[in-house]
DRENLOVEX-582172 format. One record per atom (N, C-alpha, C): residue number from 1; residue in three letters; atom name; x, y, z. Coordinates in steps of 0.02 Angstrom, whole numbers, m for minus. Each point is the difference from the previous one (the first is absolute). Layout:
// DRENLOVEX-582172
   n res atom     xx     yy     zz
 NUM ALA   CA      X      Y      Z
...
***
This chain:
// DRENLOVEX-582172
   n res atom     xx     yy     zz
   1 UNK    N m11372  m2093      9
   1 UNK   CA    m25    m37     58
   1 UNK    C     16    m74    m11
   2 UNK    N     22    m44     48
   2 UNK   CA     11    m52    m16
   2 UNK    C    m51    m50     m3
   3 UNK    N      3    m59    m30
   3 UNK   CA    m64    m40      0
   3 UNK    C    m30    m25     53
   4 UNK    N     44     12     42
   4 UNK   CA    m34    m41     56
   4 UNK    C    m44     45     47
   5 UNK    N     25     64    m12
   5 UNK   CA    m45     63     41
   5 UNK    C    m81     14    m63
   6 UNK    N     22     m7    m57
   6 UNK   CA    m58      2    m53
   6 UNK    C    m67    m59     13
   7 UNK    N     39    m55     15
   7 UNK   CA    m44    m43     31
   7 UNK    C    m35     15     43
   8 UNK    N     32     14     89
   8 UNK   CA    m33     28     42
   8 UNK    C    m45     63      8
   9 UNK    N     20     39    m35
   9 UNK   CA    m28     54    m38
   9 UNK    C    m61    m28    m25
  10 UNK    N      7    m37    m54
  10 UNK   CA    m65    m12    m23
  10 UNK    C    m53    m45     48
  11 UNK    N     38    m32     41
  11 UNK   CA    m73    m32     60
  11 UNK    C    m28     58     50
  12 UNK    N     32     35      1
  12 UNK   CA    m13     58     36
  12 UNK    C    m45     33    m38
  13 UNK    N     m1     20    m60
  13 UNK   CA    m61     34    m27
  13 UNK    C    m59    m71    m24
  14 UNK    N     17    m50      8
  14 UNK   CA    m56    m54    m21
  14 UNK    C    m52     m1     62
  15 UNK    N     44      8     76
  15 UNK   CA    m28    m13     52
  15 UNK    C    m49     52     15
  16 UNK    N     18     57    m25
  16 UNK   CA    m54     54     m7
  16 UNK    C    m33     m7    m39
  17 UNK    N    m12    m17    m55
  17 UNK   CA    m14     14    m62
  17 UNK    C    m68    m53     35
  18 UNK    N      9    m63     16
  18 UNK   CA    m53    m67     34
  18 UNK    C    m11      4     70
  19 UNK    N     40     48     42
  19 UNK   CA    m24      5     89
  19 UNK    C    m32     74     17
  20 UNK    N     34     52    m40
  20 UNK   CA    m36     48     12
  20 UNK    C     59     56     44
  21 UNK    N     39    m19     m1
  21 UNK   CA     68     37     41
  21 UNK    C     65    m36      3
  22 UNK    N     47     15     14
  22 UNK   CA     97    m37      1
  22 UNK    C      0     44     40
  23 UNK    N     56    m19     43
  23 UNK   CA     60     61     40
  23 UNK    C     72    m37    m21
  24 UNK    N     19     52    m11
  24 UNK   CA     74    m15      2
  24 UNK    C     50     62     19
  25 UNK    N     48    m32     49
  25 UNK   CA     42     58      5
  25 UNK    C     29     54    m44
  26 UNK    N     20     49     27
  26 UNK   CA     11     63    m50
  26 UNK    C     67      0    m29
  27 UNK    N     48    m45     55
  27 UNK   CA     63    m13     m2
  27 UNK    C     13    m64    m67
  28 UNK    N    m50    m44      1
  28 UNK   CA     m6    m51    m38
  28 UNK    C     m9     19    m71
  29 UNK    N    m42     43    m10
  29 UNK   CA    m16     19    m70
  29 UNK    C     37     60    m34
  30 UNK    N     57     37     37
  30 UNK   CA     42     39    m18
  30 UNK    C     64    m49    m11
  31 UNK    N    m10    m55     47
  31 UNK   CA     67    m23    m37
  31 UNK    C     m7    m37    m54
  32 UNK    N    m51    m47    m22
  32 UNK   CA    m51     m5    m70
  32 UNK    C     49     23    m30
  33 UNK    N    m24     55      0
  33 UNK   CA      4     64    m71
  33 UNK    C     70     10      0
  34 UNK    N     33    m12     40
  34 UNK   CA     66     25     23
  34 UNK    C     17     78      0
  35 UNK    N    m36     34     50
  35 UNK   CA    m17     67     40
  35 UNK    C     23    m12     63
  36 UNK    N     m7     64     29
  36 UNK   CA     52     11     61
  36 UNK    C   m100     13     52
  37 UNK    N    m48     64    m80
  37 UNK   CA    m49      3     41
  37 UNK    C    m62    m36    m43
  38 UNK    N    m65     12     22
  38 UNK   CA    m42     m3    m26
  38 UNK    C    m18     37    m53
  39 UNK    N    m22      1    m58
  39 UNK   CA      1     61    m31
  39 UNK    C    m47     19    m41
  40 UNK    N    m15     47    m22
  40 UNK   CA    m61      0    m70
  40 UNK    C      1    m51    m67
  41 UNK    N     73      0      5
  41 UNK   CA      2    m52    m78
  41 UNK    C    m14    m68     44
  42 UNK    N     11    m15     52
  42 UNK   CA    m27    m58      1
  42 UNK    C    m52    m12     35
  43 UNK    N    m44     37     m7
  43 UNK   CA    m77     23      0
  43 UNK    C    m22    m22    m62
  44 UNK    N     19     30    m36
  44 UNK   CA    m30     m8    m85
  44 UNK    C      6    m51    m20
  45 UNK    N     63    m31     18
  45 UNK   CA     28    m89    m51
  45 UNK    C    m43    m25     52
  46 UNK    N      6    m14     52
  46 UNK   CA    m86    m26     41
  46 UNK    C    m75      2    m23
  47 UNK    N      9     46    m19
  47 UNK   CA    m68     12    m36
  47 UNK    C    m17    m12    m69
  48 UNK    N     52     m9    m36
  48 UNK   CA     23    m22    m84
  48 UNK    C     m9    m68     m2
  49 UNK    N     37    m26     70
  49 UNK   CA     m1    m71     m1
  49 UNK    C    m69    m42     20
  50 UNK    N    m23     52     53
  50 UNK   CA    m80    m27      1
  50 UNK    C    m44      2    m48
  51 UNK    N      5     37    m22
  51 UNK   CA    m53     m5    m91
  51 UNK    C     25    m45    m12
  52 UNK    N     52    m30    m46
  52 UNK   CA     22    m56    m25
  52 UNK    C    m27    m73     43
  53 UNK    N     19     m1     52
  53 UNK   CA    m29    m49     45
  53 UNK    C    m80      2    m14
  54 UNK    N    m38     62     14
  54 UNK   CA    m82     m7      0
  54 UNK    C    m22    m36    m93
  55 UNK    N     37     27    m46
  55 UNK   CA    m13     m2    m47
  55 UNK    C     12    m66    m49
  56 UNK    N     59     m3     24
  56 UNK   CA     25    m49    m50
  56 UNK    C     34    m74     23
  57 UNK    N     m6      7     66
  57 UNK   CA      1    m64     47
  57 UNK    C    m60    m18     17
  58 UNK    N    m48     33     33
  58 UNK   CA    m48    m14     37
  58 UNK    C    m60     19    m49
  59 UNK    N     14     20    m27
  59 UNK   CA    m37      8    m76
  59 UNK    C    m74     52     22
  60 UNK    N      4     38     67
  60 UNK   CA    m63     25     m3
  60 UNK    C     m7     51    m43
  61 UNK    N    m82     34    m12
  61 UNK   CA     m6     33    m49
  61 UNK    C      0     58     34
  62 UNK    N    m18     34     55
  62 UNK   CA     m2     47     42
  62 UNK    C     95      7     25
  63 UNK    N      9     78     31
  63 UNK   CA     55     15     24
  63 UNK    C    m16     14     76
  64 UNK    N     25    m47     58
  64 UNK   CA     m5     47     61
  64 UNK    C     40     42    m13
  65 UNK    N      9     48     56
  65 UNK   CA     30     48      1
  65 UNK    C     59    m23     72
  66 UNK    N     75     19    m21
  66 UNK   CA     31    m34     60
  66 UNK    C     28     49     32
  67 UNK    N    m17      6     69
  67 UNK   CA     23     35     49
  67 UNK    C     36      7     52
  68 UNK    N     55     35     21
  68 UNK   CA     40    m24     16
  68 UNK    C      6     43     75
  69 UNK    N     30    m32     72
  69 UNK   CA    m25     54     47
  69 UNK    C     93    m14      7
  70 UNK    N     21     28     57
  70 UNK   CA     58     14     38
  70 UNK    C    m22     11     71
  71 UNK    N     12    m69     29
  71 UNK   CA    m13     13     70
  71 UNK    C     65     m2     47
  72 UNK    N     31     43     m4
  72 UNK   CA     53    m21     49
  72 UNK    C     56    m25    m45
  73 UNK    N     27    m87     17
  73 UNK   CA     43     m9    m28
  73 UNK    C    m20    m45    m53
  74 UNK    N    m77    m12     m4
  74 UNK   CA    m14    m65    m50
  74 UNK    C    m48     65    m57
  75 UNK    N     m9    m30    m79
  75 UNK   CA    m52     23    m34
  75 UNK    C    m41    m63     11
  76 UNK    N    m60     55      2
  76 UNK   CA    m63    m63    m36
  76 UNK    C    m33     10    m45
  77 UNK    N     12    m56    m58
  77 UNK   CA    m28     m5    m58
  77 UNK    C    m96     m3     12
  78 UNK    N    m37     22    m25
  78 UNK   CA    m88     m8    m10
  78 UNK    C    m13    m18    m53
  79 UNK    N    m49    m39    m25
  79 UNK   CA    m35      1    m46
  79 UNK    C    m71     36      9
  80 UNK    N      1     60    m55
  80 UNK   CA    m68     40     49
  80 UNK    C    m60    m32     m6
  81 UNK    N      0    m37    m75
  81 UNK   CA    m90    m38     15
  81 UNK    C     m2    m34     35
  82 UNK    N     38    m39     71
  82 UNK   CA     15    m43     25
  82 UNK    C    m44     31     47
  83 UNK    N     m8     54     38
  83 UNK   CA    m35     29     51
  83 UNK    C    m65     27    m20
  84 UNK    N    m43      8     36
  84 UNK   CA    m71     35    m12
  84 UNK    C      1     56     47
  85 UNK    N    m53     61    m12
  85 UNK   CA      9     44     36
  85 UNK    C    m71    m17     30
  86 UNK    N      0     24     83
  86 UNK   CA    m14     m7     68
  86 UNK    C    m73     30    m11
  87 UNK    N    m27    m46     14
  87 UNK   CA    m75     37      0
  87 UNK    C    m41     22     57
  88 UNK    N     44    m16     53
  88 UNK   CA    m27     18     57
  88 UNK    C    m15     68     29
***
């Protein structure tokens, strides 16, 4: 991946990591990786890379858990402690 997508990459999981969600196109982050699609492996290095980010950048002691949707043509990144569940 080149540095400059590793960069963006990484504000993309910071912005979740401190807002509570990212979107980014599906097209955007396959070409990242330099993929044609979206794929499981880069599911995982997403998720490899967010530990590292929660852990050893942001230094928390807890792991959210990062979730990832496919809506169409964009993913959206979550941070799940970011949401509370509905008590209504």
């Amino acid at each position: 991946m080149d540095e400059r997508y590793e960069i963006a990459l990484k504000d993309v999981l910071e912005m979740t990591a401190l807002s509570g969600h990212a979107t980014v196109p599906k097209w955007r982050l396959s070409r990242w990786y330099g993929q044609v699609k979206f794929t499981v492996n880069i599911r995982r290095d997403l998720r490899e890379r967010w530990l590292r980010l929660i852990k050893d950048e942001l230094g928390w002691t807890t792991s959210p858990k990062l979730k990832l949707a496919e809506t169409g043509e964009n993913i959206i990144m979550i941070n799940a402690d970011a949401f509370f569940d509905d008590k209504e």
